[in-house]
C-alpha positions, 0 to 999 in steps of 0.5 A: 686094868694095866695088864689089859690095856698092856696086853692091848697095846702088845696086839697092836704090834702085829698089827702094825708090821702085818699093815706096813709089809701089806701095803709095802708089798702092794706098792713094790709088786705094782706095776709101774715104775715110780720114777716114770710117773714122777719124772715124766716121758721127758726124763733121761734114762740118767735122771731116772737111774739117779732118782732110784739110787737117791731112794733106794729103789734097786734094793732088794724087797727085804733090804727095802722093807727092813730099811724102812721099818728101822727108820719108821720106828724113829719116826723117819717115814720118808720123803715124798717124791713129788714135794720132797717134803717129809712124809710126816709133814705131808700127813699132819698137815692133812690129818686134822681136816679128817679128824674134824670130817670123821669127828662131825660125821659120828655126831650125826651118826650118833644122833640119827642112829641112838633117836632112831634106834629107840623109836624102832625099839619101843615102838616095835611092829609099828610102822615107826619101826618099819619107817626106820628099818627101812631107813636103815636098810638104804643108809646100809645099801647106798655107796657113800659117793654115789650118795653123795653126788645126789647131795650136791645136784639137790643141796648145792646145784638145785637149792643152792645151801651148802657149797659143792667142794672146799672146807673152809667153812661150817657150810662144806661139812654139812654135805660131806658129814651127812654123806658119811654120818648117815650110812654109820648112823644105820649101823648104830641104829641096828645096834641100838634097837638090838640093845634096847630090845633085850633092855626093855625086857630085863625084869629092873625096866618091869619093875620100874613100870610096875612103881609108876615111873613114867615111860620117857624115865623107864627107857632113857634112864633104866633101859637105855642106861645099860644099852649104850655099853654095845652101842659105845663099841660099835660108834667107836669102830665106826669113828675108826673107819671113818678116818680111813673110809673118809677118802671117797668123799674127800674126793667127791667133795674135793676135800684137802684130807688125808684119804685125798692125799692117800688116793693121789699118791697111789696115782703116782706111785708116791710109795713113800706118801702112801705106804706113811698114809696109811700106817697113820690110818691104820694106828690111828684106828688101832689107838681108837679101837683100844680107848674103846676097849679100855672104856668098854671094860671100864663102864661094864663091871663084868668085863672089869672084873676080869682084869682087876684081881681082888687083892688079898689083905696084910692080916690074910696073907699074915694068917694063910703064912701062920696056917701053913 
């Protein structure tokens, strides 16, 4: 399991440097300049030459980019030009209110997905399958925004329950998670009826029916049991793009999150903000995607199996030396 988790954590790497010179690229080859966005029309060609020597800006792109991977590495990822603030500081300060939103979101995603996933199983070729794909298929079409701009006319404007904006309470979660929770929830809800489907045809659920166990044991405990493992994968990966996906909303319901901060330091050219933003982003969901594999491998035994090599005992190594 080491060999696996370390082979895991190896992978990131690329990952990582491919993560940073993309995103770095985008932000040199950009047109713009930084310091025109940050200054303003009114700045002095003297301002602006002493705000690109201050950040490095008339380095090469090679000399930049390796610059900055050397101070990334100990945890330096730059200061923002707008609030000279370290971007670390920028990021922590916005990263737990998209952690709770991402969080919330896959509770619903979870709840709605697994519920609806079963029912369109067991119940298949009925109209409570159809009802749910059907269901399915809009959470899987509708753009989050758009979604979301038809929960605020009908939960904030006409029934006035959840505030429109904020995230000072429980009560601006509700909007924003059901936005983002309902269109992950089709995805488990597709996997879930998939699983499912092939669980309640494995000969240990017929034999379970044949003994008399009633049908609510027969699929939650034998059938569902040995469908969650593919389901655990794709909520994991949804978690992991919720994190990074979350910006739409943060910026529909005016969110003080990190994709909001990502989305307005793009306006204005924050390289440093954006470039730091959306590595954490990145190796957010990378550590998210590897607890995932590590649980996925540690719950299905076929997949352990792999990496936990039998280890041969000391009277067998004793006896395959006295052999040769």
């Amino acid at each position: 399991m080491l060999k696996f988790i370390g082979k895991r954590v190896l992978m990131m790497v690329p990952v990582m440097l491919g993560v940073v010179l993309l995103v770095f690229s985008m932000m040199y080859f950009s047109p713009g300049k930084p310091e025109d966005y940050i200054l303003g029309d009114m700045a002095t060609v003297e301002d602006k030459a002493k705000f690109r020597a201050e950040n490095g800006l008339n380095d090469p792109f090679i000399i930049q980019y390796f610059n900055y991977i050397r101070k990334a590495l100990t945890g330096d990822l730059g200061i923002s030009y707008t609030t000279k603030q370290p971007v670390v500081t920028e990021i922590m300060s916005r990263f737990p209110t998209t952690f709770q939103l991402a969080f919330f979101s896959t509770l619903i995603a979870v709840a709605l997905g697994i519920v609806t996933g079963i029912v369109s199983a067991v119940k298949q070729y009925t109209v409570w399958d159809n009802i749910c794909r059907v269901l399915a298929m809009i959470g899987v079409s509708m753009p989050n925004f758009w979604q979301g701009l038809l929960l605020i006319i009908l939960f904030s404007v006409v029934l006035k329950w959840f505030p429109s904006s904020g995230f000072s309470s429980w009560k601006h979660v509700v909007l924003p998670a059901l936005t983002i929770g309902t269109s992950s929830a089709a995805a488990v809800m597709r996997m879930t009826r998939s699983s499912m489907l092939e669980a309640i045809r494995q000969d240990y659920v017929r034999t379970a029916r044949s003994k008399g166990q009633s049908e609510v044991k027969v699929v939650w405990h034998h059938a569902f049991r040995n469908a969650i493992i593919p389901v655990m994968t794709v909520v994991g990966v949804n978690f992991g793009k919720m994190l990074g996906g979350a910006a739409i909303s943060e910026v529909v319901f005016a969110i003080p999150g990190l994709g909001n901060l990502i989305i307005g330091a793009i306006k204005v050219k924050n390289a440093p903000l954006v470039q730091g933003g959306i590595m954490f982003i990145a190796l957010a969901m990378s550590v998210v995607n590897l607890i995932v594999d590590v649980l996925y491998a540690y719950v299905d035994p076929r997949i352990r199996s792999q990496y936990l090599k039998p280890r041969r005992s000391r009277l067998g190594r004793k006896s395959a030396k006295g052999g040769a």
